[in-house]
C-alpha positions in Angstrom: 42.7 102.2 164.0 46.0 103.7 165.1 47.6 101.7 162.8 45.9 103.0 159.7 46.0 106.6 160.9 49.5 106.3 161.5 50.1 104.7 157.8 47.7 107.5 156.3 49.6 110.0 158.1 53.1 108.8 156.5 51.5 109.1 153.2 50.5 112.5 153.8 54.4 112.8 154.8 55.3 111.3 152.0 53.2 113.4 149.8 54.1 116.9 150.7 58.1 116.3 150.9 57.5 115.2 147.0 55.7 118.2 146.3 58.1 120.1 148.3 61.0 118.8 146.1 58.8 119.5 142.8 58.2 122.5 143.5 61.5 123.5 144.3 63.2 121.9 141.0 60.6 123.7 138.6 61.5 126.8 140.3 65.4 126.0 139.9 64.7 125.3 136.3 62.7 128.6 135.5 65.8 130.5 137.4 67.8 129.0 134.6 66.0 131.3 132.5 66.6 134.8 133.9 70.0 136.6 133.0 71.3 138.6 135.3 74.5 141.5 134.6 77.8 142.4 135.9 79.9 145.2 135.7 83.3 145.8 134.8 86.0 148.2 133.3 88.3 147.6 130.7 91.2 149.2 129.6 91.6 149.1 125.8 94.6 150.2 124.0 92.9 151.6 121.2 89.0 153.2 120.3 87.6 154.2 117.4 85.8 157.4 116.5 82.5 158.2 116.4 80.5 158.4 113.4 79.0 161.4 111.9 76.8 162.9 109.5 77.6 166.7 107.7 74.4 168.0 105.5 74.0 170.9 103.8 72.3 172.4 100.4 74.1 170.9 96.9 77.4 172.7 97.5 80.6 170.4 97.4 82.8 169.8 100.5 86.2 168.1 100.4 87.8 166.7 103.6 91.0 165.6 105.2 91.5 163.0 107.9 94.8 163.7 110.3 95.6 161.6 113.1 97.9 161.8 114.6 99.8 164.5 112.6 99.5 162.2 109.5 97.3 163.4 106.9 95.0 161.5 104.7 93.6 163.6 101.7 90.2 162.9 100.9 89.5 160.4 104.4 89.6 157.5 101.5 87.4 154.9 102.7 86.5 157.0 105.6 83.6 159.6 104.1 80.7 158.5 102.0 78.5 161.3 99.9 75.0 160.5 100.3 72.1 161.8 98.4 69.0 162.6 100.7 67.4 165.2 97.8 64.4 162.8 97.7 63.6 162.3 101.0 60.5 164.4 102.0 61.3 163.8 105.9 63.5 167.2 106.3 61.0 169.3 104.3 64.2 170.0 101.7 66.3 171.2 104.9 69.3 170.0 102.6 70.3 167.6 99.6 73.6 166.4 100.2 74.6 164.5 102.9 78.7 163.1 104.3 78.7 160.2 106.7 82.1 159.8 108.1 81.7 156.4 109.8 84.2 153.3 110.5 84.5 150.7 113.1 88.4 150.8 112.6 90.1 151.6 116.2 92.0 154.8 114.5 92.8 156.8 118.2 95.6 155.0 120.3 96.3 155.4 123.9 99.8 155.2 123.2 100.3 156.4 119.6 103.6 155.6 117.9 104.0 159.2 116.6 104.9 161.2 118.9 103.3 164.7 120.2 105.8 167.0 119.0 105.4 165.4 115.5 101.4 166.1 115.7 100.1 169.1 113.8 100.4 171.9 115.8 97.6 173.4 117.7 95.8 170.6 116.8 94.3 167.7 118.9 95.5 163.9 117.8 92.5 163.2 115.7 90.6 165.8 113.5 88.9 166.0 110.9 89.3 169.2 108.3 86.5 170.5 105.6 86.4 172.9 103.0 83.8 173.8 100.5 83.5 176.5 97.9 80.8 178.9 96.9 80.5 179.7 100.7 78.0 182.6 100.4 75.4 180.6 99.0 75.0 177.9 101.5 72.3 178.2 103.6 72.4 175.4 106.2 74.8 173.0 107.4 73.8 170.2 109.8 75.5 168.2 112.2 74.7 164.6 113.7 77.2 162.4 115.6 76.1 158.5 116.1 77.6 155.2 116.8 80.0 153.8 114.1 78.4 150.4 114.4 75.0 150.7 113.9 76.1 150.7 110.2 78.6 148.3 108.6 82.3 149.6 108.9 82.8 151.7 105.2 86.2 150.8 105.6 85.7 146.6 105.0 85.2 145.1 101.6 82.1 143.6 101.9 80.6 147.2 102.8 80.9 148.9 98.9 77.7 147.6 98.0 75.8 148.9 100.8 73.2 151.3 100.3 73.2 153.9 102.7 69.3 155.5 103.4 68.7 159.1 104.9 66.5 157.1 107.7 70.1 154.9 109.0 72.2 158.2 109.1 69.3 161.0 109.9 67.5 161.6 113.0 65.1 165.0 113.4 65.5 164.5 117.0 69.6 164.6 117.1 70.4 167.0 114.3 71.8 169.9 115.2 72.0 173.3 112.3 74.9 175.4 113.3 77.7 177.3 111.6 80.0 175.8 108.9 83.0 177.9 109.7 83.9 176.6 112.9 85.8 174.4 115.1 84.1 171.6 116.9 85.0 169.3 119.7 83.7 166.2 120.5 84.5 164.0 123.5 83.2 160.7 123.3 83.0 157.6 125.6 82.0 153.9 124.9 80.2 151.3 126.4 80.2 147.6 125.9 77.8 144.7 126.4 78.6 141.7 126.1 75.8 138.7 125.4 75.4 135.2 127.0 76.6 134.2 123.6 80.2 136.0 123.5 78.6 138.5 120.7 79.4 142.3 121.8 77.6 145.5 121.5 79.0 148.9 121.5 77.3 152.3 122.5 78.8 155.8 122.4 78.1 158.7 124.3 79.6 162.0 123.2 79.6 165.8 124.9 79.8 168.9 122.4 82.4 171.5 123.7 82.6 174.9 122.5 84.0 175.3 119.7 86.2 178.4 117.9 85.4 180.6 115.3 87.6 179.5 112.3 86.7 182.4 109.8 90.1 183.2 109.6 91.1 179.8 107.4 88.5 181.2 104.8 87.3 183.8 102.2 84.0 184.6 101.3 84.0 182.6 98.5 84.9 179.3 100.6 85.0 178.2 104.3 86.8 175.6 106.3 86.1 174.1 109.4 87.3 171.5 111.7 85.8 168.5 113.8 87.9 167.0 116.2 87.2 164.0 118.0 88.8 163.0 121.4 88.5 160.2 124.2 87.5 161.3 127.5 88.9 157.7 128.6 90.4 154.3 127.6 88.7 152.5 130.2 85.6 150.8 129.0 82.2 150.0 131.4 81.7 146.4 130.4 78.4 144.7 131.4 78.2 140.9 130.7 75.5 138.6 130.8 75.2 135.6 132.7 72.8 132.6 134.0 72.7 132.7 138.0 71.6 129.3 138.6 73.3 126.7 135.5 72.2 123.4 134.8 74.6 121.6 136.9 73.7 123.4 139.7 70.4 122.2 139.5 71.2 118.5 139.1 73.1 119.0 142.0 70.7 120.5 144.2 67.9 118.0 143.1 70.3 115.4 144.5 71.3 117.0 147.7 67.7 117.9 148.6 66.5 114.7 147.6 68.9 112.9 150.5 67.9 116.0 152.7 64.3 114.5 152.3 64.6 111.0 153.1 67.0 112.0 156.3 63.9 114.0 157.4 61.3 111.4 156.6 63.3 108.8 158.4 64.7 110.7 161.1 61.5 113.0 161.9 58.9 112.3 160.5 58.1 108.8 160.5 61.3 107.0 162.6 63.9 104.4 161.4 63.6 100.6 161.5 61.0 98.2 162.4 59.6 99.1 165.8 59.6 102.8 165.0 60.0 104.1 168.4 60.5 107.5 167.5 58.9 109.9 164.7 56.2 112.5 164.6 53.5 110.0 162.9 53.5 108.2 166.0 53.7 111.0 168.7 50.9 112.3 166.9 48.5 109.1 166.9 50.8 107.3 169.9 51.1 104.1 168.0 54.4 102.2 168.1 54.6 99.1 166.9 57.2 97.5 169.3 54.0 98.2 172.0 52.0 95.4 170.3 53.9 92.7 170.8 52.1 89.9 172.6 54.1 88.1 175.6 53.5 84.8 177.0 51.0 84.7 179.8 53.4 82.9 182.2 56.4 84.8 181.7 56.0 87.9 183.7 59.5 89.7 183.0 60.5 92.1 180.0 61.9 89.5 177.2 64.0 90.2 174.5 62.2 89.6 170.8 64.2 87.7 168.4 64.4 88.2 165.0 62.0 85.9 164.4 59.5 87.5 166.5 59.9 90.4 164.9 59.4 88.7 161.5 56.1 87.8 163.2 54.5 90.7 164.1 55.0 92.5 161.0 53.8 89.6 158.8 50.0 89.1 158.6 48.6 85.5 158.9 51.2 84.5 161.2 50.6 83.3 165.3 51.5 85.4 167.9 55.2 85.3 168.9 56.2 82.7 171.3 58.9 84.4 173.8 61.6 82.7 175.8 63.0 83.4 179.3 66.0 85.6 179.6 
C-alpha cells in the first residue's frame, strides 16, 4: 500500500513541476509581447523648423525666407498658397490660406555663416511677409504644427499633393492676431523611435512676445516677421524595445527544465534504486532498500549484490539469496 502511495505521490510530483514549467514558458512567451521604452538625449547638428499656416481674407501676401542672413525671395519650395474658400468649417473666417512647411533641417547648430554676416537685428532664421491693400484685411490667423505630419513640400514626389483645409487647420490651435507684427517662436523636438527602426517626430513650440512692426509699413500695405528659433539641439529620444527576446526564453525553458529534474531527483522523490532519501518517502515512510528479504540463518547486516538488487525491483523473481560477509 506504501508502495503505490509512494508511486501516486511521485506522479503528483511529477505533475505539478510540468505545470509549473508550462506555466512559466507561456508567461515568458506573452512577455515577448509587451514593449517597454527608454529614454535618451541626443545631440543633433542640425533641426528643422516648424511648420505653419498664415490665413487671412483674399488679399495677397508675398514672403521671404532668410537664414542665416541669406535671403531667399519668394521661400521657393518653402510656402504653398492654399485655397480654403469652400470649406464651411471656419464659417468664412478667411479664404486664403500659406502653409510654410518642410522636413528639410534648415537651422544649424554650427552655421557656416557667421553672426556678424546675419541680418542685423535679426535672429538666424526668419521669415518676412508683406501684403498690400492693408486696410481692407480684416483677419489674419496663425497656426504652427509639425512639419511632418505632411509630406516635406520641398521633395519631388510632394508637387502633386493636394493639400486640404482639415491637414493644415485646427479650430482648437488657431490663433487671430495682428498682421503687423513680429513673432517669436521657440520650438523643441521629440523623437520616437519604433521596434522597427521607423522614427517619429513631435514639436513643441512657446509664443514669445512679439514687437509692433508698424514702422516697416504704410497704410496701404503691412509687413511682418515670424521668426523661428531652437530652444535646444539636444533631442529626448524614446525607443522601443522587447524586455524578454526569444532567445531568452529558449534559454530559460532549458535552465529551468534542469532546475526541475535536480529538484525531482534531489527532493522530492530521491536518486537511485533504494531511494533512501526524498519527500515521497518521508511522507508515506516507504523505502525500498527496507524490503529486502535476508536469509533466515544469517543474522548479521549483509551487503546486496547487484544481483539482488536486480531482484527486488523485478516482479516474478524469488527472494534474494544473501551471502555472508
Amino acid at each position: 500500500m506504501r508502495k503505490l502511495l509512494t508511486t501516486l505521490l511521485q506522479i503528483f510530483f511529477i505533475f505539478l513541476l510540468i505545470t509549473y514549467l508550462i506555466v512559466n514558458t507561456v508567461l515568458d512567451i506573452a512577455r515577448t509581447k509587451l514593449v517597454y521604452t527608454s529614454l535618451s538625449f541626443e545631440t543633433a547638428s542640425e533641426l528643422p523648423p516648424p511648420a505653419f499656416t498664415l490665413c487671412s481674407d483674399d488679399v495677397k501676401y508675398t514672403f521671404n525666407c532668410t537664414i542665416y542672413g541669406n535671403v531667399t525671395k519668394g521661400c521657393s519650395g518653402l510656402i504653398t498658397p492654399v485655397d480654403v474658400s469652400k470649406d464651411e468649417n471656419y464659417n468664412g473666417w478667411f479664404t486664403q490660406c500659406y502653409v510654410f512647411q518642410t522636413t528639410e533641417s534648415l537651422i544649424s547648430q554650427e552655421p557656416k555663416t557667421p553672426p556678424k554676416q546675419w541680418t542685423a537685428f535679426q535672429s538666424p532664421f526668419f521669415i518676412r511677409y508683406a501684403l498690400n491693400n492693408a486696410s481692407t484685411i480684416s483677419k489674419m490667423n496663425l497656426m504652427v504644427w509639425n512639419p511632418f505630419l505632411l509630406p516635406s513640400t520641398t521633395s519631388s514626389s510632394s508637387k502633386n499633393i493636394s493639400i486640404t483645409a482639415a491637414q493644415i487647420l485646427s479650430p482648437y490651435q488657431i490663433t487671430q492676431m495682428d498682421a503687423c507684427r513680429e513673432r517669436v517662436f521657440t520650438f523643441y523636438w521629440r523623437k520616437h523611435v519604433f521596434l522597427n527602426g521607423s522614427e517619429k517626430w513631435d514639436v513643441d513650440w512657446r509664443a514669445e512676445f512679439g514687437v509692433a512692426s508698424n514702422a516697416f509699413g504704410t497704410n496701404m500695405s503691412a509687413i511682418g516677421v515670424i521668426h523661428f528659433k531652437p530652444g535646444t539641439f539636444e533631442i529626448p529620444t524614446t525607443r522601443e524595445y522587447r524586455i524578454l527576446p526569444v532567445l531568452s526564453i529558449i534559454t530559460t525553458f532549458l535552465v529551468l527544465l534542469a532546475a526541475l529534474y535536480s529538484t525531482y531527483y534531489a527532493i522530492l522523490c530521491g536518486r537511485g534504486k533504494y531511494r533512501i532519501w526524498g519527500l515521497a518517502h518521508e511522507i508515506t515512510r516507504y523505502f525500498p532498500q527496507q524490503h529486502l528479504q535476508r536469509s533466515a540463518e544469517n543474522k548479521e547486516i549483509d551487503i546486496p549484490t547487484a544481483d539482488d538488487i536486480l531482484k527486488v525491483y523485478l516482479d516474478g523473481l524469488d527472494k534474494a539469496e544473501f551471502k555472508k560477509k
